[in-house]
C-alpha positions in Angstrom: -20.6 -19.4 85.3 -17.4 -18.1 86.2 -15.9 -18.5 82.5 -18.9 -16.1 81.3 -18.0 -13.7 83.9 -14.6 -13.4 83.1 -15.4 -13.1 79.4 -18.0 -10.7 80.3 -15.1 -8.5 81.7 -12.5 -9.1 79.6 -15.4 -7.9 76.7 -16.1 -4.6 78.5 -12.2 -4.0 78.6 -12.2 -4.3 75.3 -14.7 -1.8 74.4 -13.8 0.7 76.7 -10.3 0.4 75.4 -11.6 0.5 71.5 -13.7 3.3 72.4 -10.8 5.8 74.6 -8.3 5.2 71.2 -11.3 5.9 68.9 -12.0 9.1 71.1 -8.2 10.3 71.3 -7.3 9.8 67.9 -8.0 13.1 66.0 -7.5 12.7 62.8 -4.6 14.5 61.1 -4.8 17.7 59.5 -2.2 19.5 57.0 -0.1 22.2 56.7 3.4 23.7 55.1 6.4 24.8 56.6 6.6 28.3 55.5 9.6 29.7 57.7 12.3 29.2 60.1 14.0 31.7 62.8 16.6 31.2 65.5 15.4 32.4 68.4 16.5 32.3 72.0 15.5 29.9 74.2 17.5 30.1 77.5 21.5 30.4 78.6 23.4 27.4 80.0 26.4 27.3 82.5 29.5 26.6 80.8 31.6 27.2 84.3 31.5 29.0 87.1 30.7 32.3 86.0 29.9 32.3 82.1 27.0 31.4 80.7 26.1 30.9 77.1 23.0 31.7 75.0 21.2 28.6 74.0 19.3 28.9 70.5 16.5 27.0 69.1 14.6 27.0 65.7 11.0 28.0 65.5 8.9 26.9 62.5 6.2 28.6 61.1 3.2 26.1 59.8 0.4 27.4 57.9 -2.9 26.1 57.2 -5.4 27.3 54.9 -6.9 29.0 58.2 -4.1 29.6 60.2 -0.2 30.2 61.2 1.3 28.6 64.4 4.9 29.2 65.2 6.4 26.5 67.0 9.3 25.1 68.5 10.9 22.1 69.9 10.3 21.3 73.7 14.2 20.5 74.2 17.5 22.4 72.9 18.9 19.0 72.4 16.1 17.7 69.7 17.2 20.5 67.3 16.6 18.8 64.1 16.3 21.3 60.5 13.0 20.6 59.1 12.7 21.6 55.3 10.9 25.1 54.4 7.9 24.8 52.4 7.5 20.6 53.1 3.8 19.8 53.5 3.2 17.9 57.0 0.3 16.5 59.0 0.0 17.2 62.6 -2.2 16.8 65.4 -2.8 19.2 68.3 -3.3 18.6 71.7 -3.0 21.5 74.4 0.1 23.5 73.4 1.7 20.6 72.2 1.8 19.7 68.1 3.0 16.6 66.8 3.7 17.1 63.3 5.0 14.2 60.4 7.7 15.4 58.2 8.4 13.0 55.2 8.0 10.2 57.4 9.1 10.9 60.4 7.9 12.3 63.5 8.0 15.3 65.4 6.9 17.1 68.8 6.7 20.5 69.2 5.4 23.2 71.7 3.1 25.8 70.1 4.4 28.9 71.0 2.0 31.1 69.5 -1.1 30.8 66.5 -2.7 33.5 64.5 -5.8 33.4 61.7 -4.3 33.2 58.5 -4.2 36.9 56.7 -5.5 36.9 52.8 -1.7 37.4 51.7 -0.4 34.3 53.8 -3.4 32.3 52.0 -2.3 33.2 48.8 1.3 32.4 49.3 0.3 29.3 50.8 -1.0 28.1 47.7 -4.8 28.8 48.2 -6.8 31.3 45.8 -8.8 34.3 46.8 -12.8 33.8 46.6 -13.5 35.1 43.2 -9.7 34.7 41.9 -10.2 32.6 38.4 -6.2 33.1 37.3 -4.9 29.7 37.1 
């Protein structure tokens, strides 16, 4: 009896854990790195009286719907991501976790707009009613 019980436990571990993974996991979505600007991110003590300006990159990525400018969550992670690269990223809160030929990212989102007709189109996606190849 007490074998059944602990397999009867051990089961529902199981399944809750299968079913709070399948829950959690949102399934990627893509995007392109359209732009890239230094912007300022904070100052940092360098004695006792100067300070220096810290910089930080912030990407734009663009989806067929929208634009979200984001940067990284530490000065020290700076890593150059390449313009126009296609990624897939997931979004949770204000935090993006993006894949950039292979490896992986995490970002704050510091802002996100709809898409405007002109960013669609540079963005590689036709107007309605646009039969041009």
């Amino acid at each position: 009896m007490k074998m059944k019980k602990r397999f009867l436990v051990a089961l529902a571990g199981v399944v809750v854990t299968t079913f709070t993974f399948a829950r959690a996991g949102e399934a990627p979505k893509s995007g392109t790195i359209v732009s890239e600007n230094s912007v300022d991110c904070g100052t940092k003590k360098q004695g006792h009286k100067a300070e220096t300006d810290l910089m930080c990159q912030e990407y734009v990525l663009r989806t067929d719907t929208m634009e979200y400018h984001i940067r990284q969550p530490k000065q020290k992670d700076q890593a150059m991501l390449p313009l126009n690269a296609p990624v897939q990223y997931t979004i949770d809160k204000d935090k993006m976790k993006l894949k950039v030929q292979g490896k992986s990212y995490q970002f704050l989102v510091v802002s996100e707009a709809a898409a405007t007709p002109d960013a669609k189109q540079s963005a590689g996606t036709k107007p309605a009613g646009d039969t041009k190849p």
